[in-house]
N, C-alpha and C positions, 0 to 999 in steps of 0.2 A: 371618262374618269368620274368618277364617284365623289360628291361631294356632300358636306354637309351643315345642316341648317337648325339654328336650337333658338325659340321661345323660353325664356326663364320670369317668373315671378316673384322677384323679392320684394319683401315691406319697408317703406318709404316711413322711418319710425318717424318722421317730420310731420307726416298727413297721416298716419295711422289705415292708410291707403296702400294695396300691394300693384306693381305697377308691371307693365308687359315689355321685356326687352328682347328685339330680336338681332341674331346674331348671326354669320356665316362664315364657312371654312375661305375662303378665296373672293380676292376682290373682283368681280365677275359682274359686270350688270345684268349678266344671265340671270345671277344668283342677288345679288342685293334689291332687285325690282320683284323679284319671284310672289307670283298672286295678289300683285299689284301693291304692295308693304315695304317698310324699308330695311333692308337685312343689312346690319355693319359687318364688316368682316374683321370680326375682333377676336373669333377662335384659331388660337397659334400653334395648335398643336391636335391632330385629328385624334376623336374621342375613344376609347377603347372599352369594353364592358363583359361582365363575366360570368358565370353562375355554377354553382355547383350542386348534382343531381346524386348523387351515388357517393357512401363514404366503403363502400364493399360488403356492408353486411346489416343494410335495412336500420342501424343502430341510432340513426338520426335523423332529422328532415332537413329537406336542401335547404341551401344556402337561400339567401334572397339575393338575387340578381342586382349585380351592381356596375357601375359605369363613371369614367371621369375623363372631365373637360375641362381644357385650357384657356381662359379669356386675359384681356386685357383691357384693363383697366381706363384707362386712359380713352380708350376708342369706345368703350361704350358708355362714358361721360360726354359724346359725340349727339347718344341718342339720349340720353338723362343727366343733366349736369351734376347731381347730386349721387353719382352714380357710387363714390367711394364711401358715402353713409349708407348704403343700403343693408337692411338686416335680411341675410340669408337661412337660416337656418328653417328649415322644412319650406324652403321656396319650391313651388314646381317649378319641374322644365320637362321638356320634349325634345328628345331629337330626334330629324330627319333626314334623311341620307337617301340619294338619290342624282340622277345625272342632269347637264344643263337645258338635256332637250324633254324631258322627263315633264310631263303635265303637271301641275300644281292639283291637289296635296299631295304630295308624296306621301309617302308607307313611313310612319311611325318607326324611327329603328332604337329606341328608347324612351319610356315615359317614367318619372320617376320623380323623387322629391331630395331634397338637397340635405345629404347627413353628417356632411364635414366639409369647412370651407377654410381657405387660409387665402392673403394676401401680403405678396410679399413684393414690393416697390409696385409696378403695374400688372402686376401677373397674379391671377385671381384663379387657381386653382380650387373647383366645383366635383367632389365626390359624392356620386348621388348614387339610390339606393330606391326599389321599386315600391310604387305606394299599394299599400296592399289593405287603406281602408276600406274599402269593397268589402275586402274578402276576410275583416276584422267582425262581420254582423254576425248576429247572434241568427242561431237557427230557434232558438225557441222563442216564438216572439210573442206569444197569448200566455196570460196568466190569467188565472180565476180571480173575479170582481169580488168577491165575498158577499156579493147582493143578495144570492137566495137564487134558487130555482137553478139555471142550466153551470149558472155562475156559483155556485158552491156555497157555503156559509159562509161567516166570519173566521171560523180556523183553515180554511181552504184561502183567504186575502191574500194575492200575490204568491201561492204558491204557480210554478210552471205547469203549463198542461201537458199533456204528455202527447209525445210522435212515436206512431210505428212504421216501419218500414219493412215490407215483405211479409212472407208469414211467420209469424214468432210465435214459438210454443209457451203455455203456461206462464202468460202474462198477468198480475195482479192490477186493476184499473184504482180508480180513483173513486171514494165514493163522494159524489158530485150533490146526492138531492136525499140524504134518508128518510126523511118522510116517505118518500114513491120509491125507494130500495133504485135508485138509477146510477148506474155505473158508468166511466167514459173513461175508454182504451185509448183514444187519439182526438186530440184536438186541432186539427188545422184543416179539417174540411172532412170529405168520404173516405169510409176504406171499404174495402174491396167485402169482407167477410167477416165473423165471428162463427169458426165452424164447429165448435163444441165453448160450454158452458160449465163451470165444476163451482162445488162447494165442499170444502176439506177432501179437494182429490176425487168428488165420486161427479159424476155424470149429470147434468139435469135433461139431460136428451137435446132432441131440436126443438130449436126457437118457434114460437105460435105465429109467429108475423112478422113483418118489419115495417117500418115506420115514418115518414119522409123528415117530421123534427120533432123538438123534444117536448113542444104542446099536445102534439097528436100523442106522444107515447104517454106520457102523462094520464093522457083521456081514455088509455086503450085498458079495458079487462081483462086481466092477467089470472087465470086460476093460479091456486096456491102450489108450489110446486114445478112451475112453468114460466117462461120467460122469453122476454121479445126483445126486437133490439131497433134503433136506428142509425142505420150503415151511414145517412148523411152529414150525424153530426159524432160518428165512433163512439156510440152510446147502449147500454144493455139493460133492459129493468127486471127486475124478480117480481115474483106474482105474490112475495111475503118478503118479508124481512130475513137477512141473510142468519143464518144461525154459525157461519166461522169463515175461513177465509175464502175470497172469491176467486177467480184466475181461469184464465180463457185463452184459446189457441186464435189465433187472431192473425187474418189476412189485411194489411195494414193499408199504408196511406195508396190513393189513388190518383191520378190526374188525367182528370174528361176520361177515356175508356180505358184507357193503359192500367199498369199498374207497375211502378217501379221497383223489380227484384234485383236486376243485376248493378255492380257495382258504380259503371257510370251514371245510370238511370239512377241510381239513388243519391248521388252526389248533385246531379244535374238539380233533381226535385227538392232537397233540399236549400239550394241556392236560392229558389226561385219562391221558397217559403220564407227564407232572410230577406227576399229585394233584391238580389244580387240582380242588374243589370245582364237580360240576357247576351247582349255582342259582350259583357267581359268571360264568356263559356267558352273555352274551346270544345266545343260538340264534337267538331271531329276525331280529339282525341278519348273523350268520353267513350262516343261509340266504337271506335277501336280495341279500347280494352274489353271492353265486354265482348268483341268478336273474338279475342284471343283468349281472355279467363270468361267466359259464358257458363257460368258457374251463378244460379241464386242465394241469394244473402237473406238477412233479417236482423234488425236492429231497433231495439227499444229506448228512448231518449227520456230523461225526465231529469239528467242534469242540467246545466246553462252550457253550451259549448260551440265556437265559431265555423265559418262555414270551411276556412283552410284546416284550420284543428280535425273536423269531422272528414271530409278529404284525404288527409292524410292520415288518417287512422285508417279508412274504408280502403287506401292504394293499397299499405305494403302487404296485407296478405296476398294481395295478387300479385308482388315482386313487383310492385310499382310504385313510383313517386309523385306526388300532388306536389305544385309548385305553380307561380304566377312567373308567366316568362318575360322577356323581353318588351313582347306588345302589350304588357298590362294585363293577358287575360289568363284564367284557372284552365290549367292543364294538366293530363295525366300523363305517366309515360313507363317504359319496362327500359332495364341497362340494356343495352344489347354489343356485343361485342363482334366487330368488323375483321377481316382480315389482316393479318402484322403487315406494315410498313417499313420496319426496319427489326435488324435483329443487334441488340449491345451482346458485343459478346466481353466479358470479364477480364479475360487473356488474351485484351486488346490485338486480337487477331483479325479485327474487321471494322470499317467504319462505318458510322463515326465514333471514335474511339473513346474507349471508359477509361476515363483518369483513375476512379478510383468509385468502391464498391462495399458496402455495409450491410451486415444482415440483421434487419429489422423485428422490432418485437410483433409477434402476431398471435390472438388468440388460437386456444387448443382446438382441437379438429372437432366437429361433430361426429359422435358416434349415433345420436337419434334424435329425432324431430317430433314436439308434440304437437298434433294436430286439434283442433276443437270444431265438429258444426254440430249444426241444428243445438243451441242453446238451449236450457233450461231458466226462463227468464227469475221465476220464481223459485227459491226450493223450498219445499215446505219439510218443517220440525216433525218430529211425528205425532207432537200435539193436533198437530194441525191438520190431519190425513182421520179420515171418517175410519175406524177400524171395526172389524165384532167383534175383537175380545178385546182386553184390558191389558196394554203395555205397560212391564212392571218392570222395575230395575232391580235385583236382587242379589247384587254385590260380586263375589268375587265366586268363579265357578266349583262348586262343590260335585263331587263323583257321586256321592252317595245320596243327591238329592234326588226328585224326582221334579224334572221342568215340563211345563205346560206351554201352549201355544198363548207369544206374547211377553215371556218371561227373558229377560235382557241379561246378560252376565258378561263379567269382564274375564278374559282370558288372555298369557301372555302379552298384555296392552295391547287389546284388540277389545272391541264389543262385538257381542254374541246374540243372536235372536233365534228361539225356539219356534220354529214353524212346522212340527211334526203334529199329526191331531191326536195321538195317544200323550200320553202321562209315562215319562218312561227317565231310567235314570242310568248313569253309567257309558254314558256315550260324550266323548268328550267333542268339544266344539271344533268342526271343521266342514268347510262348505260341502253341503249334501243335503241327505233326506229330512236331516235332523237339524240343522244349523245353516244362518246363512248370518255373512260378515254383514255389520253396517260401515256406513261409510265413514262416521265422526262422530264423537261424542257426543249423548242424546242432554237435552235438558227439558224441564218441564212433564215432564212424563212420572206416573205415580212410582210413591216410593212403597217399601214397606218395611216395618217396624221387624227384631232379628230373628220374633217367631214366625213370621211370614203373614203377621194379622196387616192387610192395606193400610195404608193412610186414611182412607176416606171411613174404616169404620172405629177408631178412636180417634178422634180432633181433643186439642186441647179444652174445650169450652163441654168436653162431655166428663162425668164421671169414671175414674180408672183411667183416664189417657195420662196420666201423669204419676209415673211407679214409685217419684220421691215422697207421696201422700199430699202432697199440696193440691188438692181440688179446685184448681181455678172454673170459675161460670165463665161466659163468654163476654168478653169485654164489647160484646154486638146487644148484650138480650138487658142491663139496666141501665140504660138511658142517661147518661152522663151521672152515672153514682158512683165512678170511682176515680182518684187523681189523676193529672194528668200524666204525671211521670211515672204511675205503673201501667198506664196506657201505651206511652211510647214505650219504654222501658219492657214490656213485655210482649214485643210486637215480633222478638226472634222465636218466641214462646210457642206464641197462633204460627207460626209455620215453620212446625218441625222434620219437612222436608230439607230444609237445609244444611240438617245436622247431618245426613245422609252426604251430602258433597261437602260439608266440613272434612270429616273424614277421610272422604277419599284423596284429598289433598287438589294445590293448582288451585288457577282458575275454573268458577262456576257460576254458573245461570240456573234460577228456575222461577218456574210458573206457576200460578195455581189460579183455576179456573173452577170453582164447586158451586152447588148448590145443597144445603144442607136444612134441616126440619127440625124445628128444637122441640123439646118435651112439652113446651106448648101449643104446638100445632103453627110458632111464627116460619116461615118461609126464609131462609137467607142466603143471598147470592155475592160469594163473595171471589173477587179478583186481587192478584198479588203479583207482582215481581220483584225477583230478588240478585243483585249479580255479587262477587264476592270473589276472597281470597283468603285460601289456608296453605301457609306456605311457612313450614318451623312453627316458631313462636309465633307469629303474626296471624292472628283470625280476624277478618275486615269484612263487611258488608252494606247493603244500603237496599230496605225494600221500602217499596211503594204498595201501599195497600187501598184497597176500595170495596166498601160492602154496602150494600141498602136490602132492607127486609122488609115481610110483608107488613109491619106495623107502621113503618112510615118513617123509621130509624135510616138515616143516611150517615153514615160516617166515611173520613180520610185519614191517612193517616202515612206519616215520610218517617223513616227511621235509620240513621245513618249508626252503625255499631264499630267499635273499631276495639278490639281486646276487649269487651265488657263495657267502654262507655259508651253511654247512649245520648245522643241528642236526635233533635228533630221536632217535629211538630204535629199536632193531630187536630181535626177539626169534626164535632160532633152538630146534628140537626134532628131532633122530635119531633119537629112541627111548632112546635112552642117555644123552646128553646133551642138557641144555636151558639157553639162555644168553640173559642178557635186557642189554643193553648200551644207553648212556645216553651222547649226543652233546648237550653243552650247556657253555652257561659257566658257569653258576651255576643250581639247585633252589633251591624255599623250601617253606614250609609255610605252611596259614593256618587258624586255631582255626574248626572249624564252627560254633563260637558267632558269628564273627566275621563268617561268609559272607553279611549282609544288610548287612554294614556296608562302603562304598564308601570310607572312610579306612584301612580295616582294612591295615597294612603285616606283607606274609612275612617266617615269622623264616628264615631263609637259611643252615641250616648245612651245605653245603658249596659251593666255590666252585674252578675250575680256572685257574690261571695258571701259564705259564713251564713246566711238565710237572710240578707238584705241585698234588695234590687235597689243598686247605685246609680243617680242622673249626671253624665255629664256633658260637658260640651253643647249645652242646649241653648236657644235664646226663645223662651218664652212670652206672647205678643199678646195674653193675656189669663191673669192669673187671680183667680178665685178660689181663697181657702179661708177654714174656719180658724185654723194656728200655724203659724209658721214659724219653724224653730230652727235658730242657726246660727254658725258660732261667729257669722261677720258679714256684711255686707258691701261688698267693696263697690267703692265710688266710680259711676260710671255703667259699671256691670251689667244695668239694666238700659235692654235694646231690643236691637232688632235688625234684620239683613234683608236689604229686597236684590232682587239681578234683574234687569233689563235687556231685551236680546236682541238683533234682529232677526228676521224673519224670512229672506230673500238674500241672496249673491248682490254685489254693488260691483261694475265695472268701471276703471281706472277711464279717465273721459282725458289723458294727457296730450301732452308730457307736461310734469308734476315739473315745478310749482305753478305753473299757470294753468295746469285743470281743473274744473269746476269744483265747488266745496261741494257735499252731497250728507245731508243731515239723515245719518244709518238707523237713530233711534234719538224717539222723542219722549221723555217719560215727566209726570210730576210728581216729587217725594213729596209727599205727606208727615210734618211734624206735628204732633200735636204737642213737643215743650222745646224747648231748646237742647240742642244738642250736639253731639261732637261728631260731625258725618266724614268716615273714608272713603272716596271713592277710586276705585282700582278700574280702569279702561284696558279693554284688550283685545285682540285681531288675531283671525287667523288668514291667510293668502295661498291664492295657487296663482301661476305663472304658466301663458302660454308663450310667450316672447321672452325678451331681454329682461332683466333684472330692472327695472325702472324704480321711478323716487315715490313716495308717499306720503304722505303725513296724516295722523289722529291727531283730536284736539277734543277736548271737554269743555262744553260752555255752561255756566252756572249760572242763572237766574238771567243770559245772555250775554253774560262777561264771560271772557279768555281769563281761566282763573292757573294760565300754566300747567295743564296735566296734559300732557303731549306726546307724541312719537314720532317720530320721523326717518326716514332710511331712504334706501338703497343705490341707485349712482353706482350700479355694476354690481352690488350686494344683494343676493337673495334672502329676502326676512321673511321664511314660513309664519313667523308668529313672535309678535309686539304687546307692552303692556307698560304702563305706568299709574304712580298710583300717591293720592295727596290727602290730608286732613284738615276739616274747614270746621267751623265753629257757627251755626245757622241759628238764627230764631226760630220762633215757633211757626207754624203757617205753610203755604205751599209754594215749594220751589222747583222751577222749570231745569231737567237735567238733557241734553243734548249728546249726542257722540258726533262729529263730524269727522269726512273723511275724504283723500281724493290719492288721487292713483295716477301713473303713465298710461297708457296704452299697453295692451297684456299683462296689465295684474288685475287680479281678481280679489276683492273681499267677501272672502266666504262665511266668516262668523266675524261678527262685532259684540262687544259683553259693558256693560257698567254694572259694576257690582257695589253695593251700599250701606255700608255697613255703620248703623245708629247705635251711640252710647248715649242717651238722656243725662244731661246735668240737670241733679237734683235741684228744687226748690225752686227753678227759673222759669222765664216762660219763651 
C-alpha cells in the first residue's frame, strides 16, 4: 500500500523564523520513525494533484501543476505548539509517496509552495501549486558596464547584450568600441562562426583572421575595407569606420565543441546561461523532441525574457508544451493521443450511459497554415541597401512617362520599382521584365520636385528652390544671425521632402541623410528625421534635425508642427559662441518622486503670453537685482523648500510595537532668520508576508513633536504621510525620520520635505 509523507515550512510570524513540520498519511511506526525523523500522522485525507498540458490548439501554456492536502490541526500542535499561528502563505512542502518497506528517501511525488490555505475548526486544508522560481531567471544575464572598451560607452550602461542561437541570417550586432569600429553579435561566451560580413547589404568578403579576445583584436591590423573577428568573445572589427548599417549571417552560441541548433539543445543551453540548476532538466525529454522534430532553429535575443517564457515559445512550433512537472523539473512534451477506452454513445444505447449532451462553440476549421523559417533578423529600408542608381519616388504611375531604373511609382495601392535598363514608357506595372512589386511602403528614399528636378539639386538654402520668391540662405551658413523662432519655425521649410508624404496622405516617415557644398566652398553634413500625419484637416509632425559643417558650425534642432504651430527647441555652437533657445507656451517641472504617479500635475513656472515671459510658482534662494518692481509683497512669501530622502530599503525588525526604532534620515535645516517651517513626512512599503503594524515619527531638535503615522494590524498601507507647522528661530536644527516595521514589510522610500516661510524683521 502506498503511502504518504509531506515536510511543510510555514513562518512562525512570533520568531520571524520558518520552521520544518513533518507529517504522514497512517499511524505506522513504519512511517512516523522513517530516516530516523518524527513523522505525526496528521494528513486525513490522501493528497491529490494535477496539471494541464494541452488546451487543443497550441492557444496557451499549461497550467501550473497543482496538488492539495489535508492536515489537522490539532496533531501537528503535537510537533509545534504554536502550530495554529503559523503564516502559511508561500510555505514550501514536499510530498513523498512511497511503501513501508521502501528505503528512505523516497521519490519526491510533489514539490511545491503553498497558494491557498483555509482553516476550519482542526482541519487545515493546504492547496499548493509548483515553484517555479528556478525557472522565473532571466536568460539575459550580462549587460554592458558602460566603462569603455569591450564594455560599450556610457549610452551602451545597462543596455542587455545580445544571444544568438544557431545560424541566424542578417543579424545587426551592437556597436560595442567606435573608436576600433568593434562589433559584438553575442555576449555570453563563443559562437561557433560569423560566415559573411555586409555593409548596406553588399559583401565585405572573408574575415583576415580571427582572434582569441578583444585586446588582441584591438592590437590586430586590419586594411581598409577588410575585417576580422573574435569568435571567443562574438565579436567583429572593420579595418575603417562603418560608412551605414552593419549585419552579419552568424553561427551563434557554442558550448565546449557542440553547438546548440536543435530545439531541446537550445532550451537546455540557455537554462544553463540563466543558472538554471542542471538535475532541475529533464534532459531526457529535451533529447526526445529533438529525435522526433530534428529540425534546426536560430534565434536572436536582445529583449529580457525568462527561461519557461523562452521554452515555451521554442516547444509549440514543434507541437510541444514546455511545463515544470510534478518533480520540479523543466520538461518538454508532444499531445499524443492513445487508443479509445470507451465509447459515449448520445442515444444512450451503450454504457456508460449519456444523461445528456451539448454541442459546444468551436473555432472555424483551418483552410491554410503559415509557415516561417530561416528568419530575416534585420530588414533593411532601401536607404539602407548600397544601390548604383538612385531610388526616386515619383508619385503616382503616369503612361506617358518615361521611367528609368530606380524610379518608384504607386500603382492601384501597390508600389512599383523600374528595373529594366532602357528608358522606356507605356508599360504599365506588373511583375516582369520591367517592374517588380516592393513589399511595403518605402520611406526615406529621395523625392523629386513635379518637374522631375531631385531633391538634392534645389535645397531650400540655395537660390530658386523656393518658386514663392522668398529666397531663404541656409539657416546652417550665418552663425546664429537669425531668431530663434524663424529657426524652429522653418525647420518643415529645410526639409521639403515631407511635403511629398504630406500629400500623399496617412502615416509617414522620412529621412534625410546629404552632404552638400555651399557657394563658399563650406562642407555640410546634415541628418533629419521626420515621422507624421496627414489625415483630412489634420497635418502633424515632429522632426529632429542635426547638421555640423566644415567651418566648425554645430547645430540641433527638435520641431514639433501640428496644423502650422510650431514649438520646439534648437541649440546652436561656432566655437565661440553656444545658444540653446526654447519655442513653447508654457514649461513645467515634475518631482522624480512623482514620475510613477499618473495624477502627478507640473508645477509650471514660466509661461509666454502677449510678449511677456511670466514667473511663477517659484521660490527663489537668492535674489540679486538692480529694481524690483511689484504691486505687493505678501508676508511670509519669502522661502524656500529643502527634501530629505533616504537612500536604502529599511527592513521591519518586528512585530511592531516592540521592533527596533531605525532612524531612515538624518538631516540639519539651516535657518539663517526665523521662520515658519512645514514639514510633510512620508513612506512608501512593499510587503512580503502578512500585513503587519508600523509606525513613522518626526523628531525635532530630538523631541516627539507629533508628526506620525502609524497602521496596519491586517491593513496593507503601500504609502503614509503626515504633515505639521512649527515656528523655529534662527540657527541649526536636527530633523530626524524614524521608523519601525513587523517582520515582512519593507520601507522602500522614506521623504521629509521642508518647506521655509521667513518672518520678516526677526531673527
Amino acid at each position: 500500500m502506498q503511502h504518504v509523507l509531506a515536510t511543510l515550512e510555514p513562518l512562525d510570524p512570533a520568531t520571524g523564523e520558518r520552521v520544518t513540520l513533518r507529517a504522514a498519511s497512517a499511524d505506522l511506526r513504519e512511517l512516523t520513525g522513517m530516516g530516523d525523523a518524527i513523522w505525526w500522522p496528521a494528513i486525513t485525507e490522501m493528497p491529490t494533484r494535477s496539471i494541464a498540458l494541452f488546451d487543443g490548439d497550441f492557444s496557451s501554456a499549461p497550467s501550473l501543476g497543482t496538488a492539495s492536502v489535508t492536515l489537522q490541526v490539532d496533531r501537528l500542535a503535537k510537533l509545534y505548539g504554536d502550530a495554529r499561528k503559523l503564516f502559511w502563505p508561500s510555505a514550501k512542502v514536499k510530498l513523498y509517496r512511497g511503501g513501508t518497506n521502501d528505503a528512505w528517501p523516497w521519490q519526491v511525488w510533489f514539490p511545491g509552495i503553498v497558494d491557498k490555505w483555509d482553516i476550519t475548526g482542526n482541519r487545515l486544508r493546504l492547496t499548493l501549486r509548483i515553484d517555479t522560481a528556478a525557472f522565473d531567471a532571466d536568460v539575459l544575464t550580462s549587460s554592458y558596464a558602460g566603462t569603455g572598451g569591450a564594455e560599450g560607452g556610457e549610452s551602451l550602461k545597462g543596455t542587455l547584450k545580445p544571444l544568438i542561437f544557431g545560424r541566424a541570417r542578417n543579424v545587426e550586432p551592437i556597436l560595442v568600441d567606435e573608436v576600433n569600429s568593434i562589433f559584438q553579435f553575442s555576449g555570453y561566451g563563443p559562437i561557433r562562426a560569423v560566415n559573411a560580413l555586409f555593409e548596406r547589404a553588399s559583401s565585405f568578403g572573408q574575415p583576415v583572421e580571427d582572434h582569441p579576445d578583444y585586446e588582441a583584436l584591438v592590437a590586430a591590423t586590419i586594411p581598409r575595407g577588410r575585417w576580422a573577428t573574435c569568435l571567443a568573445q562574438g565579436m567583429v572589427r572593420l579595418g575603417a569606420p562603418p560608412a551605414g548599417l552593419i549585419t552579419g549571417d552568424v553561427d551563434g552560441h557554442r558550448v565546449g565543441s557542440g553547438w546548440p541548433r536543435l530545439t531541446g539543445a537550445v532550451i537546455a543551453a540557455a537554462a544553463d546561461i540563466a543558472g538554471v540548476d542542471p538535475v532541475m532538466i529533464d534532459v531526457g525529454s529535451l533529447e526526445a523532441l529533438d529525435a522526433i522534430v530534428a529540425r534546426n532553429i536560430n534565434i536572436v535575443l536582445t529583449d529580457q525574457t525568462t527561461v519557461i517564457e523562452l521554452a515555451q515559445r521554442l516547444a509549440r512550433p514543434c507541437n510541444a508544451q514546455a511545463a515544470i512537472g510534478w518533480d520540479g523539473r523543466l520538461f518538454v512534451a508532444r499531445p499524443s493521443f492513445g487508443a479509445p477506452i470507451a465509447t459515449l454513445d448520445a442515444q444512450g444505447r451503450q454504457l456508460p450511459k449519456v444523461l445528456k449532451n451539448v454541442e459546444a462553440d468551436v473555432s472555424a476549421p483551418y483552410c491554410r497554415i503559415a509557415m516561417g523559417a530561416d528568419r530575416c533578423w534585420r530588414v533593411h529600408s532601401l536607404d539602407e541597401i548600397s544601390s548604383p542608381y538612385t531610388l526616386v519616388l515619383t508619385g503616382p504611375y503616369d503612361p506617358t512617362r518615361k521611367y528609368r531604373q530606380g524610379n518608384i511609382v504607386d500603382y492601384e495601392g501597390r508600389q512599383w520599382e523600374w528595373i529594366n535598363e532602357s528608358a522606356l514608357a507605356g508599360h504599365a506595372p506588373m511583375e516582369g521584365e520591367y517592374w517588380t512589386e516592393l513589399p511595403e511602403s518605402l520611406s526615406g528614399v529621395l523625392i523629386v520636385y513635379p518637374d522631375g528636378t531631385p531633391l538634392p539639386v534645389l535645397q531650400p538654402d540655395e537660390p530658386n528652390a523656393d518658386n514663392t520668391g522668398n529666397q531663404f540662405e541656409s539657416v546652417f551658413t550665418d552663425k546664429l544671425g537669425r531668431q530663434p523662432l524663424e529657426v524652429v519655425g522653418d525647420l518643415d521649410i529645410s526639409l521639403e521632402s515631407v511635403a511629398a508624404a504630406i500629400m500623399r496622405g496617412g502615416l509617414f516617415k522620412d529621412i534625410l541623410d546629404r552632404e552638400t557644398t555651399l557657394a563658399d566652398g563650406t562642407r555640410v553634413k546634415t541628418w533629419a528625421q521626420t515621422i507624421g500625419v496627414s489625415i483630412g484637416d489634420t497635418v502633424a509632425f515632429v522632426t529632429d534635425l542635426r547638421e555640423v559643417s566644415s567651418d566648425g558650425v554645430v547645430k540641433a534642432l527638435l520641431s514639433l508642427n501640428s496644423n502650422g504651430h510650431v514649438t520646439g527647441w534648437t541649440a546652436t555652437n561656432d566655437g565661440e559662441r553656444g545658444s540653446f533657445y526654447i519655442v513653447a507656451d508654457e514649461w513645467g517641472f515634475v518631482d522624480p518622486a512623482d514620475a510613477d504617479n499618473p495624477d502627478a500635475v507640473p508645477t509650471k513656472p514660466f509661461y509666454y503670453f502677449d510678449g511677456v515671459l511670466y514667473a511663477d510658482n517659484m521660490r527663489v534662494r537668492m535674489l540679486a537685482a538692480d529694481t524690483v518692481q511689484t504691486a505687493n509683497l505678501v508676508g511670509g512669501a519669502v522661502g524656500k523648500s529643502e527634501t530629505a530622502k533616504t537612500g536604502i530599503q529599511y527592513d521591519g525588525s518586528g512585530p511592531a510595537p516592540g521592533a527596533v526604532w531605525q532612524t531612515v534620515i538624518n538631516y540639519n535645516l539651516q535657518l539663517p532668520a526665523r521662520a515658519n517651517v512645514t514639514f510633510t513626512i512620508s513612506g512608501r512599503h512593499a510587503y512580503v508576508e502578512a500585513a503587519g503594524d508600523f509606525e513613522g515619527l518626526l523628531l525635532l531638535n530630538g523631541a516627539d513633536v507629533d508628526v506620525k503615522a502609524f497602521g496596519g494590524a491586517g491593513v496593507y498601507v503601500p504609502t503614509w504621510s503626515d504633515v505639521d507647522t512649527f515656528e523655529l528661530p534662527k540657527g541649526s536644527h536636527n530633523v530626524q525620520l524614524r521608523w519601525r516595521g513587523s517582520y515582512g514589510i519593507h520601507l522602500q522610500k522614506g521623504r521629509v520635505v521642508m518647506n521655509v516661510n521667513y518672518i520678516g524683521g526677526s531673527e
